[in-house]
Phi, psi and omega in degrees: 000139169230147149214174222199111166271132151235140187237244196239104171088354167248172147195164199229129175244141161200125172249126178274189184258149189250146182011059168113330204274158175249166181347134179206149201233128191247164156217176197058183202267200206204109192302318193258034153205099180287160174303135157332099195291065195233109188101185160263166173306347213249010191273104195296149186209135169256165153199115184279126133289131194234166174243101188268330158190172195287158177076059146215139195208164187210142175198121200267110176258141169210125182221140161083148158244190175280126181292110166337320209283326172271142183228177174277135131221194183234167268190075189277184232224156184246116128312187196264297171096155150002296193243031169285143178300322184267040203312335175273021187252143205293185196278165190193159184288293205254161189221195155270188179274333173311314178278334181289327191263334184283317187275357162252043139296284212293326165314327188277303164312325205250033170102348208247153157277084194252132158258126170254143190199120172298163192238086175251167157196164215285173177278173181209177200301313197257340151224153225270341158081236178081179179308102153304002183126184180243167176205162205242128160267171162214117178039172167261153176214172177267357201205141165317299210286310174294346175286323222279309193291320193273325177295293203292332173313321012107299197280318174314307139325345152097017150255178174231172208141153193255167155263202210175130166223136169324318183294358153264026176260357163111003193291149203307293197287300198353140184247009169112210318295164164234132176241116182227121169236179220239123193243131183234146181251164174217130185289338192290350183237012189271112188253357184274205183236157156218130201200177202215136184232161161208055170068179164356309178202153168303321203317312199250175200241159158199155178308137178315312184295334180298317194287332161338282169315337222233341185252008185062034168268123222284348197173143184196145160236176166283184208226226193278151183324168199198161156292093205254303162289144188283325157304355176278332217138209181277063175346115193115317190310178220251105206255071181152204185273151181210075192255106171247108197089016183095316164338102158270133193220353185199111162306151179301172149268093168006097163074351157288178208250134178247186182250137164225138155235179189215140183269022157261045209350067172247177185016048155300108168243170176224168205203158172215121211247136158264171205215173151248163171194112179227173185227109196237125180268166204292308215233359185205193183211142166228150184273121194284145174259341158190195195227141184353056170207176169345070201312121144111353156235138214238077208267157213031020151078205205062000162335258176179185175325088170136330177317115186237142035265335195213159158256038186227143171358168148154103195289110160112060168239132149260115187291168164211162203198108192290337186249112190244165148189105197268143203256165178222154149261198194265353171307328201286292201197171144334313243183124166286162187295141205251167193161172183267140198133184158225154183209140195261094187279119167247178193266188181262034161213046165055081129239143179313083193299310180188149146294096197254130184187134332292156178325139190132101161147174176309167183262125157354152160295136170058359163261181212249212137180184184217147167240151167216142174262101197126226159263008178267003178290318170249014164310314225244303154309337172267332150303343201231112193191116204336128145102005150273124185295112202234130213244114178266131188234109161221155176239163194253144187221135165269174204296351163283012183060027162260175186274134183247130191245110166272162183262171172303325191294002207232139167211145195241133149232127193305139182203187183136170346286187159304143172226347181226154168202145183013048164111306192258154198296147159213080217245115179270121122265333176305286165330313157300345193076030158237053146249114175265099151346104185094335187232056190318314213248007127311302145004276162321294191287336184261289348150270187314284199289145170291156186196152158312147190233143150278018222306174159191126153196252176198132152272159182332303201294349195096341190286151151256133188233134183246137192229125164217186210220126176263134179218206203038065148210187150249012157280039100220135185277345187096182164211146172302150153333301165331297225289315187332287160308349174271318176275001185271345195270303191283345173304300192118007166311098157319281182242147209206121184252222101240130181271212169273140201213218194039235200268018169265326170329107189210139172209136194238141213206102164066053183053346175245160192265144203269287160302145198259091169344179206211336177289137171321328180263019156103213168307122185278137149315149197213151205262351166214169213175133179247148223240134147247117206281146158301185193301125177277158162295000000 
């Protein structure tokens, strides 16, 4: 184990014994790990390291305490107001100032220590950033449970409001703390697998640790966004690209940026991909709209043409579209989604078996189907016709329009946005679709604010490094998207992605989850997660 304090112009190494080996003692700072960009420099930071099996190492950063500076407050609801450009739009954290200074009148009328305070945040490759809105706060506390006491007084008075602790809000001077760990593969001595499962089925979610456990892995975090209401679709399904073993099993969201690995962890990159899909019959072809989810419904948007509010990203939306046509494996589940439409079941040698209307039910052993909705119900009909072969074809194209061919050895998980590209910071949230047109304070709460983070990527050296930053307490604060990129950036990471995070954050070691989830019911299940495997045989 070593660990390594640093402060502004010093550092102190002691290195303990690693798997066995004895004690052997460093001094000085360590050139190819700079301090955390979190804070001021003067901020003491440890960092313990392990040896988890060879090429694979975990190192635990704790930087910075907890600041004085930071307290509880709450946080009110905006209404639209008088002198809102929108007067009818529901309450929201941030606003414009007009409405932001009328409603805290009226609180300071009713009694309340109400404050207004703009709201900026930095540019990114892709937006200009600048003010984001104004948000009305009330008093300060020393304690969760007393912001708790002042919040239901606030609701009782016939407002609304969250509770809050300052230290997420991102500020520059902040002291901390931060807990962050860092999982590094290193290829030349690295003999294990690295991969990526999402359990049992698409359909359904399971805990990191669990898919950990089931695969004998030494180490694991969770991986790409997912479906979580069952009104979005299916829990569990893939909110992206989702390629496993070479398998395409879940279409991109148009052009966001995914992970590619591989399990001799080499040539991990990250990339962004768009897909094709047809399903071809004795005399035509029709063009497909998805892979194994929910016909009409697009949980982060990219679909495609007809698709509303939009057919470009647009992150944590279901987009929707009555005429779809989705082809399934036997991955998705027990059961294809039942529903009004039809669907063309095939056997394991792409033969028509049966026609199903409405839609729905189990699959042949090793067999497909394709379901369609809408005006593609007699597309599909016409096309499909019992005892007839029907050929499902989809490809994968990077942002040069070439065909990306994965191997069995290759697994793809959906991320975004992007944060590092060749060395310099690059943070996409426009492109990806988390920037909401109107809606400043979605922005704010994912984007802005610090929240537990998942990061992944690759350094100059070839390593792959997985990471994540445990927040919402005030034992760790979390990190904004910026910081996100700066550490991933200070990490030594060439290109750096972020995966799904906030109560999804999980990073697991030797079978125990490591890192402290951040949802109240503990370890969130989550629908896919990357493993790192023991030697393979």
């Amino acid at each position: 184990m070593k660990k390594r304090l640093c402060g502004a112009g010093a550092a102190l190494g002691v290195v303990l014994a690693v798997a066995g080996l004895p004690a052997q003692a460093s001094a000085g700072p360590r050139p190819d790990r700079p301090a955390l960009p979190l804070g001021p420099s003067d901020l003491i930071e440890t960092r313990t390291t392990r040896t988890l099996q060879p090429g694979v190492t975990l190192t635990r950063v704790v930087r910075g305490d907890k600041d004085p500076a930071h307290h509880w407050t709450v946080e009110a609801s905006i209404p639209g107001g008088d002198t809102s450009p929108d007067p009818d739009a529901p309450p929201t954290t941030l606003k414009d100032r007009a409405s932001a200074d009328e409603l805290a009148t009226d609180l300071r009328r009713d009694g309340f220590r109400a404050r207004v305070e703009e709201v900026t945040t930095p540019r990114t490759a892709d937006y200009a950033g600048g003010t984001l809105g104004w948000r009305v706060r009330i008093g300060s506390f020393d304690s969760q449970s007393a912001a708790t006491s002042e919040r239901t007084r606030l609701r009782a008075a016939g407002f609304t409001g969250s509770v809050t602790y300052t230290g997420w809000d991102g500020g520059t001077t902040d002291r901390g703390p931060w807990r962050v760990d860092v999982l590094t593969i290193d290829p030349r001595a690295f003999r294990g697998a690295l991969d990526a499962s999402y359990g049992t089925d698409l359909e359904n979610r399971e805990t990191t640790s669990a898919l950990s456990r089931a695969a004998g892995a030494t180490a694991a975090v969770n991986a790409g966004f997912f479906v979580l209401d069952p009104g979005s679709g299916a829990p569990g399904d893939p909110a992206g690209v989702g390629v496993y073993d070479g398998r395409l099993l879940s279409e991109p969201v148009s052009g966001r940026p995914s992970l590619v690995v591989h399990d001799n962890g080499r040539h991990t990159e990250v990339t962004r991909l768009t897909w094709q899909g047809r399903v071809t019959g004795r005399h035509a072809s029709l063009n497909l709209n998805g892979i194994n989810r929910v016909p009409g419904l697009i949980r982060n948007c990219g679909g495609g043409e007809g698709d509303s509010p939009t057919a470009l990203p647009l992150h944590d939306v279901t987009c929707t579209n009555p005429d779809q046509l989705v082809a399934f494996t036997p991955d998705y589940g027990r059961s294809t989604p039942r529903g009004e439409g039809l669907e063309a079941v095939l056997d394991a040698h792409d033969r028509v078996v049966e026609l199903r209307s409405p839609r729905g039910g189990p699959l042949p052993a090793g067999g497909s189907s394709v379901q369609a909705t809408g005006r593609h119900v007699d597309d599909l009909t016409a096309l499909a016709r019992p005892g007839d072969r029907l050929h499902l074809r989809t490809t994968l194209l990077n942002d040069r329009g070439h065909q990306v061919s994965p191997s069995p050895r290759t697994d793809i998980v959906n991320a975004g946005p992007e944060l590092v590209r060749d060395g310099r910071l690059h943070i996409t949230p426009a492109t990806d679709g988390m920037v909401r047109p109107g809606d400043p304070s979605w922005y704010y709460g994912w984007v802005h604010k610090r929240n537990p983070r998942t990061l992944a990527g690759v350094d100059a050296a070839g390593r792959t490094v997985l990471v994540t930053a445990d927040g919402r307490s005030t034992d760790a604060l979390g990190l904004s998207i910026k910081e996100s990129a700066e550490v991933a950036r200070s990490l030594g990471l060439r290109d750096a992605v972020n995966l799904d995070g906030g109560g999804s954050t999980t990073m697991v070691a030797n079978g125990d989850v490591i890192n402290d989830p951040s949802d109240a019911a503990g370890e969130r299940p989550v629908g896919d997660a990357l493993l790192i495997l023991p030697r393979r045989h």
